[in-house]
N, C-alpha and C positions, 0 to 999 in steps of 0.2 A: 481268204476272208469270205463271210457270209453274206447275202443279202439279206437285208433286215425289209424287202419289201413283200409285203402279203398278195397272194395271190384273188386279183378282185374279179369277181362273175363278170361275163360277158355284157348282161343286162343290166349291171350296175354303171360300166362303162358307155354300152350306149344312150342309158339317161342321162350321164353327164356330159356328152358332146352333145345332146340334144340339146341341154339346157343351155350350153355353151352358146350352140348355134343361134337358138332363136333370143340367146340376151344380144349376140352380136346384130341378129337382125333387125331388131327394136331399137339400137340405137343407128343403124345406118338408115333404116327408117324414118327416126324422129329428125334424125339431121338433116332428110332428105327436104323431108314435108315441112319443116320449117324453113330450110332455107332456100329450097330452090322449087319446089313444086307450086307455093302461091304464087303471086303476082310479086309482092315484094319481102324479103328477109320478114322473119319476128323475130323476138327475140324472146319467146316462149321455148327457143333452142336450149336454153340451161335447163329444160327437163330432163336433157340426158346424161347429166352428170350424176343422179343416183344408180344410173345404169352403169354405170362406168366402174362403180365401186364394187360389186361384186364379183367381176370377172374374175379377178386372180383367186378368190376364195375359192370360187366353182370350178378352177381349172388345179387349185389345190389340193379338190376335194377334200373342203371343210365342212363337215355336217352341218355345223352350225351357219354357214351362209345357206345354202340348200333350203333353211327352214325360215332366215329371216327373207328370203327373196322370192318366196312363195307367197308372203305376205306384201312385199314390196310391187308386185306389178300388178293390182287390183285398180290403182289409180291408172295407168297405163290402156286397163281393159276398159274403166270407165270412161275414160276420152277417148276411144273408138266408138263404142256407143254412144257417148253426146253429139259424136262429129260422125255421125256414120251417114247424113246426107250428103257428105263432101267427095264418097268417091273410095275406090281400091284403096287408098292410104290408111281408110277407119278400117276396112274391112281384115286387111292382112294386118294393122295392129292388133286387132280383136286375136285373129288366128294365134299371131305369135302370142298375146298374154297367155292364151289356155294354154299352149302345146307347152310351154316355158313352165307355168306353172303343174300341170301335169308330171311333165320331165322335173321335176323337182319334186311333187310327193312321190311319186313313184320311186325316184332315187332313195329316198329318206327310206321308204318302207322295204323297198330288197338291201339296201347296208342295213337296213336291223335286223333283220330274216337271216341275213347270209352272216351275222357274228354270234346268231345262236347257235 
C-alpha cells in the first residue's frame, strides 16, 4: 500500500508546533493568572475555553483554523496591554499573542508557496 501522506517542508512544520506551543502557553497561562496568581480565583478563567478550541485544528493542520486563530488572539493581546501594570503575566501574554499569531501567518503563507 501507499502512503497517501504529502511530504510537508520543514518550516511549515515548525510554524505549526510553534503555534501549537504558544496556544498551549496562553492557555496555562490564562489559568494560571486567573486562578492562582491573584489573591483570590476569578472567574474571568472561562476565557480560556476559545483557546481550547483550536488545538486539534492546528495539530490537524487545518488551514482553515490557522486563519480563524490568527484573528482569534487579538483580544488576548489586547488584555495584556490593558493589564500590562500587573506584572510578567501581561507581558508574556503579549509575547505569546505575536509569536502565536506570527506562527500562524507565516504557516498560511509557506502551505501556499510550497503547493504551487
Amino acid at each position: 500500500m501507499q502512503s497517501t501522506e504529502v511530504a510537508v517542508p520543514p518550516a511549515v512544520e515548525a510554524t505549526r508546533w510553534v503555534a501549537v506551543a504558544s496556544v498551549l502557553g496562553l492557555i496555562v497561562l490564562s489559568l494560571a493568572w486567573e486562578l492562582w496568581l491573584p489573591a483570590r480565583p476569578s472567574l474571568w478563567v472561562v476565557k480560556v475555553l476559545p483557546l481550547c478550541v483550536p488545538v486539534t485544528g492546528l495539530l490537524k493542520r487545518r488551514m482553515y483554523t490557522y486563519r480563524w486563530v490568527s484573528l482569534l488572539v487579538w483580544p488576548y493581546f489586547m488584555e495584556g496591554v490593558v493589564r500590562f501594570n500587573e506584572g510578567w503575566p501581561a507581558t508574556a501574554e503579549i509575547a505569546l499573542s505575536l509569536i502565536l499569531f506570527a506562527a500562524c501567518a507565516l504557516h498560511v503563507r509557506l502551505r501556499l508557496r510550497s503547493l504551487k
